[in-house]
C-alpha positions in Angstrom: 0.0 0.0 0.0 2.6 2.3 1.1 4.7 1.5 -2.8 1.1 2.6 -4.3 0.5 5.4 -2.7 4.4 6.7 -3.1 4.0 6.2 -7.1 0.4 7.9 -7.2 2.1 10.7 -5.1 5.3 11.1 -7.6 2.9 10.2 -10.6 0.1 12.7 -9.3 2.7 16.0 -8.5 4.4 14.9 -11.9 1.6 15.2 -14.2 0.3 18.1 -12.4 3.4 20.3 -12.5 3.8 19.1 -16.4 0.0 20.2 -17.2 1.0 23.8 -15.9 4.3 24.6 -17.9 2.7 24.8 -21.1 0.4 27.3 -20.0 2.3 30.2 -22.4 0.5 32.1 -25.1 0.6 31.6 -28.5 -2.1 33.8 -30.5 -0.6 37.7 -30.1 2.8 36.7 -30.8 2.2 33.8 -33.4 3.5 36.6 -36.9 6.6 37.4 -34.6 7.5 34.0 -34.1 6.8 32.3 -37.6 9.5 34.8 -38.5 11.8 34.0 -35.6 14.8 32.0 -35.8 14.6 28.2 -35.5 14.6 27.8 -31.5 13.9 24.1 -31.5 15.6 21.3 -29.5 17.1 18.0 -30.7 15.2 15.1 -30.2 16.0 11.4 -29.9 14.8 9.5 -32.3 11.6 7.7 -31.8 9.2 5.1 -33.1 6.5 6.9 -35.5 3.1 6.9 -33.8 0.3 6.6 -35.7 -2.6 9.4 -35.6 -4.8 9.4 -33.0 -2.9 5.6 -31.9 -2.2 7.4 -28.6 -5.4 8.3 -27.7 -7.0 5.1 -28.5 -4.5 3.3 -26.3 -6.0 5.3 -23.5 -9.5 4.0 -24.6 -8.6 0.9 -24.4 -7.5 1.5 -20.8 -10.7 2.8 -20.1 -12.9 -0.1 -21.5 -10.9 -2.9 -19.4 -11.7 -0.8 -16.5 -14.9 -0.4 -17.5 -15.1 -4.0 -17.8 -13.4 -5.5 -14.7 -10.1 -6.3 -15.9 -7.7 -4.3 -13.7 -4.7 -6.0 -14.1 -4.8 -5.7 -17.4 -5.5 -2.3 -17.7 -2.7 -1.7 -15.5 -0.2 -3.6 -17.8 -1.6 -1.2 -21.0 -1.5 2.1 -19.0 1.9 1.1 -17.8 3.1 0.7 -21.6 1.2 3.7 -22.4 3.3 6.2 -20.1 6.1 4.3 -20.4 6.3 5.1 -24.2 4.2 9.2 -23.8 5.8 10.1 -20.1 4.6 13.6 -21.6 0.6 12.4 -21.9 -0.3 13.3 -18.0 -3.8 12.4 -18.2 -2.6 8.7 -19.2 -0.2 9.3 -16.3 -2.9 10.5 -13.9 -5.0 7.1 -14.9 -1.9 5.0 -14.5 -1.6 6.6 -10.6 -5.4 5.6 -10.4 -4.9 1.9 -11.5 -1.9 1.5 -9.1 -3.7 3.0 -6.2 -6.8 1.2 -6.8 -4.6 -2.3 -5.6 -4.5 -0.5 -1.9 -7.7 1.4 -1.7 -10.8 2.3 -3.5 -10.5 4.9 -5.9 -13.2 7.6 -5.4 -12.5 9.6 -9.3 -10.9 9.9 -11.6 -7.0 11.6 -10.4 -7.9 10.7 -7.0 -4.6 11.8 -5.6 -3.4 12.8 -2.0 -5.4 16.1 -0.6 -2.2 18.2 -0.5 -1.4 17.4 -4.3 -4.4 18.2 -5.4 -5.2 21.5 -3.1 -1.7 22.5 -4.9 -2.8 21.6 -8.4 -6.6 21.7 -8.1 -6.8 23.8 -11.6 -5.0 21.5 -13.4 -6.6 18.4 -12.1 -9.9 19.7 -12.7 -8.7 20.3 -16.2 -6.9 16.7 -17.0 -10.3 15.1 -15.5 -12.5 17.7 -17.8 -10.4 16.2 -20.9 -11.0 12.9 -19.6 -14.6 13.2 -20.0 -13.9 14.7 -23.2 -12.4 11.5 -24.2 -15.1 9.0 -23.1 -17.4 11.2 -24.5 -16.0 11.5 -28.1 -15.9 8.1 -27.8 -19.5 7.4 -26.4 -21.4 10.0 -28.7 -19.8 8.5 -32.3 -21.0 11.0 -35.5 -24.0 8.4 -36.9 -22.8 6.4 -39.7 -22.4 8.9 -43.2 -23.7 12.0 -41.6 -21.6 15.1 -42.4 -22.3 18.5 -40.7 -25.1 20.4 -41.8 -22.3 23.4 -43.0 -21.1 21.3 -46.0 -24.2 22.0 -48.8 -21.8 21.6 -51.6 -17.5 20.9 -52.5 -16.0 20.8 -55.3 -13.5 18.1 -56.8 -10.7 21.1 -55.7 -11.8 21.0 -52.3 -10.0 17.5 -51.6 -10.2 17.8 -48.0 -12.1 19.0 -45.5 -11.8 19.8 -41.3 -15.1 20.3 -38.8 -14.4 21.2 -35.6 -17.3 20.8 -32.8 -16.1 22.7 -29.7 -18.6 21.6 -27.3 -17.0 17.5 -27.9 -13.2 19.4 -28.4 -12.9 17.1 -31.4 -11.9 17.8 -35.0 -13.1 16.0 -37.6 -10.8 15.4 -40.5 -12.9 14.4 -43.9 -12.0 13.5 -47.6 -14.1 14.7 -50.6 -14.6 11.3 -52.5 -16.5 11.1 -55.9 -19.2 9.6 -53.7 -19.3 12.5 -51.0 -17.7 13.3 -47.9 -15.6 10.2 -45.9 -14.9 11.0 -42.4 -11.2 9.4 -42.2 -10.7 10.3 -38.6 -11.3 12.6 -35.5 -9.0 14.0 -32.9 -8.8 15.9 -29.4 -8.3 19.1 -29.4 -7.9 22.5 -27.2 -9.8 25.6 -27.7 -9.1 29.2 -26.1 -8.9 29.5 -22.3 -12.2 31.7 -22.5 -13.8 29.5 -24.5 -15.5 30.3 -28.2 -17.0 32.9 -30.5 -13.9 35.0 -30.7 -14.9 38.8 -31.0 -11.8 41.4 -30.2 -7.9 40.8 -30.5 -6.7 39.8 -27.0 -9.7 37.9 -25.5 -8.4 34.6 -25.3 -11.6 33.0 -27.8 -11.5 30.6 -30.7 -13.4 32.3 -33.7 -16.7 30.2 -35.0 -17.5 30.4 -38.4 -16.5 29.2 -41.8 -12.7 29.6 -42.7 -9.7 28.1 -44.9 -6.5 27.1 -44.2 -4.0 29.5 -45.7 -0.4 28.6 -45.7 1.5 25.6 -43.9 4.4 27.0 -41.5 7.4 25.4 -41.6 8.1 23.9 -37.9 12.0 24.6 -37.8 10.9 28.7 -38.5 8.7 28.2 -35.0 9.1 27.6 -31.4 9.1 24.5 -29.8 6.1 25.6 -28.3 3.8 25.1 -31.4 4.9 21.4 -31.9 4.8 19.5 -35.2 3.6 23.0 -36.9 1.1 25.5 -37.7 -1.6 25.6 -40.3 -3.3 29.4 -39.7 -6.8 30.1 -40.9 -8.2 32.8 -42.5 -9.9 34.7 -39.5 -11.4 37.1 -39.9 -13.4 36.7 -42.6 -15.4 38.7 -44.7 -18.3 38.0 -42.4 -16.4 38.7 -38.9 -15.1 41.9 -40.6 -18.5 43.2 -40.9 -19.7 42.4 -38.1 -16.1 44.6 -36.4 -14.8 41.5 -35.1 -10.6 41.9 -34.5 -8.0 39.6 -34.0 -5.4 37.8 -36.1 -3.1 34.6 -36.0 -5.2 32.1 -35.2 -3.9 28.6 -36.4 -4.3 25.0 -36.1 -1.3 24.2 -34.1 0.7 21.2 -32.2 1.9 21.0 -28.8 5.4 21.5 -26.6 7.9 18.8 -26.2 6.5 18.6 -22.0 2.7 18.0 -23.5 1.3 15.4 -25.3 -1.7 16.9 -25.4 -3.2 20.4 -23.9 -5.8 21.5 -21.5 -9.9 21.2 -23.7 -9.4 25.3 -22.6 -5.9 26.3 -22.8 -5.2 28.4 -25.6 -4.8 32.1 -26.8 -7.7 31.3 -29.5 -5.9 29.0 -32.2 -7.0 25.1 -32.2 -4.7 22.7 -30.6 -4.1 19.2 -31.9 -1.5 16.3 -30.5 1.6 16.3 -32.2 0.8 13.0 -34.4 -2.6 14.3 -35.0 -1.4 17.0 -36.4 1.6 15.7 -38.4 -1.5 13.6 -40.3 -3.4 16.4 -41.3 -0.1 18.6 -42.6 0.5 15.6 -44.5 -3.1 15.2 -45.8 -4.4 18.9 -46.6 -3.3 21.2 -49.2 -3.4 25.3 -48.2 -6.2 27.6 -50.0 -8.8 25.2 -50.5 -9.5 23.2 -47.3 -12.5 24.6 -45.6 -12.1 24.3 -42.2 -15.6 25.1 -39.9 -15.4 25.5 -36.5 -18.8 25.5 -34.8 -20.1 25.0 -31.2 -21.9 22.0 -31.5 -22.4 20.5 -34.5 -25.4 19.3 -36.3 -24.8 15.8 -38.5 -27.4 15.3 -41.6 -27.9 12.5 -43.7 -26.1 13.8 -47.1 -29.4 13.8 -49.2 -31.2 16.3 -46.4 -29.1 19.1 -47.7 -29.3 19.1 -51.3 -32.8 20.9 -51.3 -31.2 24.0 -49.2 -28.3 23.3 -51.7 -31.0 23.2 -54.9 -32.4 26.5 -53.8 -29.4 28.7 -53.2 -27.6 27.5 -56.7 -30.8 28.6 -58.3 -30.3 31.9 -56.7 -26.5 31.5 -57.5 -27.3 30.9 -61.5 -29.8 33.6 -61.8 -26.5 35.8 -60.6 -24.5 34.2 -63.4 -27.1 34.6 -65.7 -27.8 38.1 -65.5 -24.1 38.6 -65.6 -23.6 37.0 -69.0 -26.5 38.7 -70.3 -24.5 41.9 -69.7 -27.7 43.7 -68.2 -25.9 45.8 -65.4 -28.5 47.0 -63.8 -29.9 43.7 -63.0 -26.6 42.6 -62.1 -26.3 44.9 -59.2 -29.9 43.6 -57.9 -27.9 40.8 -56.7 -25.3 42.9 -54.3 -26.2 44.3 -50.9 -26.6 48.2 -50.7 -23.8 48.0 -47.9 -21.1 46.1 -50.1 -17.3 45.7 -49.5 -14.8 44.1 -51.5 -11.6 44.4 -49.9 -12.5 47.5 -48.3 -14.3 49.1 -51.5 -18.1 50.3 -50.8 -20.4 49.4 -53.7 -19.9 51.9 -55.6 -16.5 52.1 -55.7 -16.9 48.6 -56.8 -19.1 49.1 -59.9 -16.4 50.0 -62.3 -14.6 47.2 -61.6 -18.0 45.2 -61.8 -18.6 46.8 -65.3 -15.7 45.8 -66.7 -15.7 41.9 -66.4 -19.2 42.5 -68.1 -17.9 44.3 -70.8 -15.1 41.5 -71.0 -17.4 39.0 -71.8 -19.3 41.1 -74.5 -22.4 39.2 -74.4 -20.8 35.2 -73.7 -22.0 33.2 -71.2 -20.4 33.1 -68.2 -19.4 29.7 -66.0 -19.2 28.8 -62.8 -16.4 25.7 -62.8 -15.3 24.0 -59.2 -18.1 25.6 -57.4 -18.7 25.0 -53.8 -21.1 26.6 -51.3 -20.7 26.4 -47.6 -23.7 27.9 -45.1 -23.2 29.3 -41.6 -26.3 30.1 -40.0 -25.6 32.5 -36.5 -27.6 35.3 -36.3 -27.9 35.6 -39.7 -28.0 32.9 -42.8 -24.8 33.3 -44.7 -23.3 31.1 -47.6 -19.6 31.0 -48.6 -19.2 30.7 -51.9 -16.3 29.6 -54.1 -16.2 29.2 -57.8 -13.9 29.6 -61.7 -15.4 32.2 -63.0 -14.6 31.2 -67.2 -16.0 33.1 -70.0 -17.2 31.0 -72.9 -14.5 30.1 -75.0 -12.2 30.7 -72.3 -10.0 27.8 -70.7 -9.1 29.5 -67.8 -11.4 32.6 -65.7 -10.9 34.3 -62.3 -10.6 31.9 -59.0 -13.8 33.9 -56.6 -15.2 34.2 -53.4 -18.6 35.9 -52.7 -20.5 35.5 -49.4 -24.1 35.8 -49.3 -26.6 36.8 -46.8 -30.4 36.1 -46.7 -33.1 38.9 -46.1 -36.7 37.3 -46.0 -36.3 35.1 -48.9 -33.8 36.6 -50.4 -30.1 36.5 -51.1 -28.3 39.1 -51.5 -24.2 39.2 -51.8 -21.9 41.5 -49.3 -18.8 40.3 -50.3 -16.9 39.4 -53.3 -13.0 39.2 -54.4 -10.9 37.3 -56.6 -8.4 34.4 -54.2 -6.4 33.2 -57.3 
């Protein structure tokens, strides 16, 4: 009893201390330090770990407890920190398991009083994650749902990332010629204050519909973000009118003392496990993955959004179509009164507008690798991405527009050429 309760006590103070020294922050300093000299450490070299491998050694734990068979939980936890001494959660249910041959165990991280008066924060925060865990693993996505967000992507649009904030889960997906494929899901860490991300400093991940924009190189960053950094584009069109602020939020890894972080822990950007994240750099390409990051999200059967996706590509055609038929006036029944492109009102727009009329001098006008993404807040928007190619043309202008419903109907507040 006394061996147990010495290891719990080590194991316990250990993983406690550990949880806390990763507590920097990343999102007000993250241009600085892409731009920073290399600051990483050597590492030995270690067997590669599979995505999400780690975290499903853990569950494994779980379910043997869950089913009685102690001993041999205790044998897979023991493997488990003996190969991630940096995952303290697995480290805090390793202490449990060894206790739990002395005494009953009351909860999970049931360690001495003074340990966990000293680290109280940070145990409430390793058994919060723990929930997290069982719960991800409880509450499955039903079999070929997708979230609700995803009307319509293109060919272009290989990949695709959900994030559900509630659950502290991204969802990584691939765009087969059959529809979305969930490939896999992962823990992740959100901003220390939580969601819906409104001014620069307040410590929030953004909600909304966004795409990754560039893939940092890990040896021009700190060890601090881990495996790398894939920021997003906030803020969008749609948080800039609404005077949102804030910059550098990315999907990051973790430090060389963390396997994985706190569900609340960050400045605002999305924190992923080190192999987690290695898998998606390897698996998206920059520009045209659509990442959504949502508080709880809503998973449909595929065929229950094509008639929201139906209605809006009629509205979406009728736009074309009065385009290619040159009528300008009718055109501009399709734009919002209170228009900005890239800081231009409406009418400082028009000219501009006119001119790829005049371009295509009566042709018609396509819409190639078009995809359509809704966000529904407060307002109904749609995210819209599309080739625009005149007939006869092989290649056109690479757009975005965002839309906005009033009553029943669409109008567009936002439009800008991405490539």
């Amino acid at each position: 009893m006394k061996r147990a309760a010495l290891v719990l006590w080590c194991l316990s103070c250990a993983c406690l201390s550990a949880a806390g020294s990763a507590a920097a922050s990343e999102n007000g300093r993250n241009a600085r330090q892409a731009a920073s000299k290399p600051q990483r450490t050597a590492a030995a070299p270690r067997r590669l770990v599979r995505d999400g491998e780690t975290e499903a050694r853990l569950i494994e734990v779980y379910k043997l407890i869950g089913q009685a068979k102690r001993r041999e939980a205790l044998e897979r936890a023991e493997a488990l920190v003996k190969d991630h001494p940096n995952f303290q959660l697995a480290q805090l249910v390793y202490g449990d398991l060894l206790a739990s041959q002395a005494r009953p165990v009351r909860a999970v991280g049931d360690v001495p009083d003074a340990a966990a008066r000293t680290g109280a924060q940070m145990l409430a925060e390793l058994r919060e994650e723990s929930q997290l865990r069982i719960r991800a693993l409880r509450e499955k996505p039903p079999a070929g749902a997708i979230p609700a967000q995803f009307l319509q992507l293109s060919p272009r649009n290989k990949h695709a990332i959900a994030i559900d904030a509630s659950r502290a889960r991204l969802y990584l997906f691939e765009n087969t010629p059959t529809g979305l494929k969930l490939l896999a899901d992962y823990y992740i860490s959100v901003g220390k204050s939580g969601i819906e991300k409104t001014v620069e400093g307040d410590l929030r991940t953004p909600l909304g519909v966004y795409f990754v924009t560039s893939n940092l190189d890990p040896k021009s960053l700190k060890d601090f973000y881990g495996a790398g950094a894939l920021p997003i584009n906030y803020p969008n069109p749609y948080d800039l009118r609404r005077g949102k602020t804030g910059s550098g939020i990315w999907l990051h890894g973790t430090p060389p003392a963390q396997f994985a972080r706190a569900p609340k822990a960050t400045d605002g950007c999305v924190v992923l496990a080190n192999p987690d994240l290695q898998r998606i750099i390897s698996t998206v390409e920059i520009r045209t993955t659509p990442v959504v990051i949502a508080q709880t999200l809503q998973w449909v059967p595929p065929a229950s959004v094509q008639p929201d996706s139906r209605r809006f590509a009629d509205t979406l055609q009728a736009w074309r179509s009065a385009k290619a038929s040159g009528d300008f006036a009718r055109v501009l029944t399709f734009y919002s009164p209170d228009f900005s492109g890239y800081g231009k009102t409406l009418t400082e727009w028009m000219p501009a507008l006119r001119g790829e009329i005049n371009k295509a001098k009566g042709r018609d006008v396509l819409l190639k690798e078009l995809s359509y993404l809704r966000w529904t807040d407060n307002a109904d928007t749609m995210v819209v991405t599309f080739d625009e190619v005149i007939a006869g043309e092989r290649t056109g202008l690479v757009k975005r527009q965002y839309w906005m419903r009033s009553g029943a109907m669409w109008k567009i507040f936002f439009e800008g050429v991405i490539g």
